[in-house]
C-alpha positions as CSV (number, residue, x, y, z in Angstrom):
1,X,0.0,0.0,0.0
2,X,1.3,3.5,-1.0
3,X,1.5,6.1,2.1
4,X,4.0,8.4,3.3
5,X,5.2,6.0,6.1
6,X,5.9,3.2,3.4
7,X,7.5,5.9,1.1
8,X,9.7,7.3,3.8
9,X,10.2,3.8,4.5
10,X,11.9,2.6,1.8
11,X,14.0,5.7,1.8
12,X,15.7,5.3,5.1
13,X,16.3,1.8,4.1
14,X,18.3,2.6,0.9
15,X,21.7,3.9,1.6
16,X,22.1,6.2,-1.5
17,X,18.1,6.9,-1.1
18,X,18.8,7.9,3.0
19,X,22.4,9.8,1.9
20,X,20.7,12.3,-0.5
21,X,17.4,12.6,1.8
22,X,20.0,13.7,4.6
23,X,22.4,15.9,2.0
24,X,19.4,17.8,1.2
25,X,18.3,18.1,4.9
26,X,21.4,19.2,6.1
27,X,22.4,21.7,3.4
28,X,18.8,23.0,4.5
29,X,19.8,23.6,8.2
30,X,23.0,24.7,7.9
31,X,21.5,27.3,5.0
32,X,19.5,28.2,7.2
33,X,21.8,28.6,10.6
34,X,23.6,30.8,8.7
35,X,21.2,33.3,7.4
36,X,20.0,33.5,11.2
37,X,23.2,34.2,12.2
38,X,23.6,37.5,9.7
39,X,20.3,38.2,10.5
40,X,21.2,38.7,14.2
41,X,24.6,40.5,13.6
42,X,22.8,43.4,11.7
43,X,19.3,43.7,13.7
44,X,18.4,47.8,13.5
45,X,18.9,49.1,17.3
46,X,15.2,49.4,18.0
47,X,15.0,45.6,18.0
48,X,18.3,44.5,19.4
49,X,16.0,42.4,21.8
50,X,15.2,40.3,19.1
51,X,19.2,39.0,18.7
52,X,19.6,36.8,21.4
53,X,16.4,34.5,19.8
54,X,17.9,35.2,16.5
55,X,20.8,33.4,17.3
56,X,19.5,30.8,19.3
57,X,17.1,30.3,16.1
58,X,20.5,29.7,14.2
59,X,21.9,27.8,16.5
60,X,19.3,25.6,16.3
61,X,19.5,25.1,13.0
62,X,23.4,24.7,12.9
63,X,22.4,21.7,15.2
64,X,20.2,20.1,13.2
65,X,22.7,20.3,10.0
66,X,25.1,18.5,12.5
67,X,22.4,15.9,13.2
68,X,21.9,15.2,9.5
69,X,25.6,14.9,9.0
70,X,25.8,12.6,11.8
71,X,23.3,10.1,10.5
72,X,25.0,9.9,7.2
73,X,28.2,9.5,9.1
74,X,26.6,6.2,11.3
75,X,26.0,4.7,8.0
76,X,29.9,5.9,6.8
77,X,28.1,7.7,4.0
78,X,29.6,11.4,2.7
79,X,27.3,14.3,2.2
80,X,26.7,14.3,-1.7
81,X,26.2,17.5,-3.8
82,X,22.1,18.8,-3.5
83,X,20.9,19.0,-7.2
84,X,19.5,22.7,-7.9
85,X,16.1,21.9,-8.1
86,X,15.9,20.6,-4.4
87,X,17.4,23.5,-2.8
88,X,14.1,24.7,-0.9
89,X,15.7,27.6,1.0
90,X,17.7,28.6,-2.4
91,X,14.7,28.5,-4.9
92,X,13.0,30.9,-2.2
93,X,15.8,33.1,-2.6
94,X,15.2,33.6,-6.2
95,X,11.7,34.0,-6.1
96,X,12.6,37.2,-3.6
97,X,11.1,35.3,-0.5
98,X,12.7,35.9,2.9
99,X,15.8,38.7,3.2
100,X,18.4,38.3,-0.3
101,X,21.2,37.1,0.9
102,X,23.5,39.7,-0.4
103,X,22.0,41.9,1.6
104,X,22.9,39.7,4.6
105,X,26.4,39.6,3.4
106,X,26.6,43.7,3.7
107,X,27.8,44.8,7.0
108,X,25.0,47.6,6.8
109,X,22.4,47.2,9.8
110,X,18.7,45.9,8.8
111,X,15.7,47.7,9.0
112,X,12.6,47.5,10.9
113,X,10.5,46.2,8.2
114,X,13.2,43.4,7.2
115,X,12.8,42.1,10.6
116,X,9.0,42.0,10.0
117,X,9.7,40.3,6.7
118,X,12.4,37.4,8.4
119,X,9.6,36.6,11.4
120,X,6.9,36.2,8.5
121,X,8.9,33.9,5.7
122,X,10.1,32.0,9.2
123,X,6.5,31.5,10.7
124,X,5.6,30.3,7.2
125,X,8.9,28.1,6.6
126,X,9.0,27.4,10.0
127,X,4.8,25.6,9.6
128,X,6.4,23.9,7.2
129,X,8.9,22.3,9.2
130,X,6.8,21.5,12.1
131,X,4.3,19.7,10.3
132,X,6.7,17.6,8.2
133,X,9.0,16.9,11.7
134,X,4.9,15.7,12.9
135,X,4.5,13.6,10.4
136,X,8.5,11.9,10.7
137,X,7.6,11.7,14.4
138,X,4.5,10.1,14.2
139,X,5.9,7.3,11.9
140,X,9.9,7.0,12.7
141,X,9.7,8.6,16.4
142,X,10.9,4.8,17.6
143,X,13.5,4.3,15.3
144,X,16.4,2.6,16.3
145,X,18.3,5.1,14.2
146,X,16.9,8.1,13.2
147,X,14.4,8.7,16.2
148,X,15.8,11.0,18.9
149,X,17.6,13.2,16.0
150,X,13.9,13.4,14.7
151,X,12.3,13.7,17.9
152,X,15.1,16.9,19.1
153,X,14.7,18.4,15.6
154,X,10.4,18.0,16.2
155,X,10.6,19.9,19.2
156,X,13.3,22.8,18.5
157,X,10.4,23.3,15.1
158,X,7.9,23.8,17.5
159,X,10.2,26.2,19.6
160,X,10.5,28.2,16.5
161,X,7.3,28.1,15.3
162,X,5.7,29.4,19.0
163,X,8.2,32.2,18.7
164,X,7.5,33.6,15.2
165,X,3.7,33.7,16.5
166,X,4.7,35.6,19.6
167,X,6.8,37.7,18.3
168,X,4.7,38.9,15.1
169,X,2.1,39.2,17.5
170,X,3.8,41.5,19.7
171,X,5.0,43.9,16.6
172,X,1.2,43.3,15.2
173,X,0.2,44.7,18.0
174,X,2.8,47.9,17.8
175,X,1.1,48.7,15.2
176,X,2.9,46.3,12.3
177,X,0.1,44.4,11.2
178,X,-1.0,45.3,7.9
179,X,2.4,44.8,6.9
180,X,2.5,41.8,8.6
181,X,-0.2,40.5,6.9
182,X,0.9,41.0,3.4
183,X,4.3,39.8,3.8
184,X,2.7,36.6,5.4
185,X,-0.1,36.1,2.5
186,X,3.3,37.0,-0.2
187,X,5.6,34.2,1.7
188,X,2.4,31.4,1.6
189,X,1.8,31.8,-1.7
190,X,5.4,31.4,-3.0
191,X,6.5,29.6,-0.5
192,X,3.7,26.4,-1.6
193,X,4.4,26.6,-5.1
194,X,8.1,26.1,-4.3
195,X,7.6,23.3,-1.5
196,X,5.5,21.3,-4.7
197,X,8.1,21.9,-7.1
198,X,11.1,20.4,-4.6
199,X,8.7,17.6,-3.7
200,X,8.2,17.0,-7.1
201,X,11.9,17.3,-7.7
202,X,12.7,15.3,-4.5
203,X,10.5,12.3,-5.5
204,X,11.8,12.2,-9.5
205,X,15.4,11.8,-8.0
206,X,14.1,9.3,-5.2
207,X,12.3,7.4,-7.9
208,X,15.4,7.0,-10.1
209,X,17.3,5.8,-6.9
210,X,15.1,3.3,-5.9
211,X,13.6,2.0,-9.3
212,X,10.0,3.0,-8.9
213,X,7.7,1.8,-11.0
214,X,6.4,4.7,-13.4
215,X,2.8,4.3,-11.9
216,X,4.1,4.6,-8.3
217,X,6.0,7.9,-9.5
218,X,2.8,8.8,-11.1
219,X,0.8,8.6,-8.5
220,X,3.3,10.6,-5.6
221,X,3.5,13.0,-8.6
222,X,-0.6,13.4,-8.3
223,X,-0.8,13.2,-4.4
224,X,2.0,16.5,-4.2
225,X,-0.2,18.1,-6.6
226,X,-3.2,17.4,-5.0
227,X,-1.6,18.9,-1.7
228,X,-0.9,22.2,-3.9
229,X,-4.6,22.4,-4.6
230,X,-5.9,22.2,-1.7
231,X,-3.1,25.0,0.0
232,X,-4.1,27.5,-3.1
233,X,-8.0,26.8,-2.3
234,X,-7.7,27.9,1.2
235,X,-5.2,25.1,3.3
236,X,-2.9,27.7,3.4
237,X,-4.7,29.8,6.4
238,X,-2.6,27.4,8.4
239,X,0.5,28.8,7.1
240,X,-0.9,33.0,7.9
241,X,-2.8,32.8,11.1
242,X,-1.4,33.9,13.7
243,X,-2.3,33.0,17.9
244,X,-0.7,33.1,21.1
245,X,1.4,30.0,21.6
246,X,1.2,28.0,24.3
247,X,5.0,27.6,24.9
248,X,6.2,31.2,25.8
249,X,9.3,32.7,25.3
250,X,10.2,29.3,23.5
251,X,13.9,30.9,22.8
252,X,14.4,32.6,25.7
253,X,17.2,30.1,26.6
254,X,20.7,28.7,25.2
255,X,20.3,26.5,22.3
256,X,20.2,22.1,23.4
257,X,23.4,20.2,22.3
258,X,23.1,17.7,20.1
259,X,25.9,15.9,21.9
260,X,24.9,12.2,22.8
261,X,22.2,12.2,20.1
262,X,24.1,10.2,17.7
């Protein structure tokens, strides 16, 4: 029977399958660790009380490319080269989504409203990692090798997702949130045509890998654009809403090590 678990499955099984799945992952994280990291060097001065979660966000993420990089180590497997198409955080990029990253490279201080546009492409980004750490959880939570990576990475989502609510909440209610808004609704849209083309993208190469039948292919093909449907005919609220968390100041502390994990 086709389903995610069985899918997921059979990639974690298949060493060349489970060595791209992980490249991709950790070229991702670490992507993303250090476009937190700028982000939090050049915070405007109104908002230097955002840096400290800024960089733990990084940090965070810096952890979870190390976690990736350890479970292709365990297997004596080498990080392999991510083909273009299944750069997620890259194909953003291009499509003007989140901060450009030569403007991160500057040493020129951001500006309020880039701050406002970083917490919005990471609440929607951020949804997106959540649920798919859910859904590994639900499925691979007990596994022997893979689980507590998956089940640290699950929770530090969830850290970041609580604080992107808070904290575009709390500008919101300075007196940010038309902007808000828009930059949100601008991120979802982009942001779920990209996620179906890199699934798309992602499956095509796993497909070759593993010698999928062209039906089986066919029908992943369908089920991603099916997903895409539904987010452009209203899923996507999910990814825009905004509420009070129920963990609080979810990076208020110093980032977890990832130290025993693997």
């Amino acid at each position: 029977m086709l389903s995610a678990r069985t899918v997921f499955q059979e990639i974690l099984d298949n060493d060349d399958s489970f060595q791209l799945f992980c490249s991709i992952a950790a070229s991702g994280e670490s992507q993303g660790g250090w476009e937190n990291g700028r982000i939090a060097a050049l915070v405007p001065e109104s908002m230097r009380y955002l840096a400290p979660k800024i960089t733990r966000h990084g940090a965070d993420e810096d952890k979870h490319g190390r976690l990736f990089n350890a479970l292709l180590k365990k297997r004596e497997l080498e990080p392999v080269p991510v083909p273009p198409e299944t750069d997620y955080t890259m194909l953003l990029e291009q499509r003007g989504i989140g901060l450009a990253h030569d403007k991160l490279r500057r040493d020129e201080p951001l500006t309020e409203e880039d701050i406002l546009v970083y917490l919005s492409h990471s609440r929607v980004t951020e949804q997106r990692a959540a649920d798919q750490m859910d859904m590994l959880v639900k499925y691979f939570g007990d596994h022997p090798e893979a689980g507590r990576p998956i089940r640290m990475i699950c929770d530090d989502e969830e850290n970041h997702l609580a604080y992107c609510h808070e904290e575009l909440l709390r500008l919101a209610r300075a007196g940010h949130g038309r902007t808000i808004l828009r930059v949100l609704r601008e991120c979802a849209m982009a942001e779920s045509r990209v996620y179906r083309d890199v699934s798309l993208a992602v499956m095509a190469h796993m497909g070759r890998i593993l010698k999928w039948p062209k039906a089986k292919s066919a029908a992943l093909a369908a089920g991603i654009h099916a997903m895409y449907a539904y987010e452009r005919l209203g899923g996507r609220r999910r990814m825009v809403s905004l509420s009070m968390p129920e963990r609080r100041d979810a990076l208020g502390g110093p980032a977890t090590s990832a130290a025993g994990v693997v």
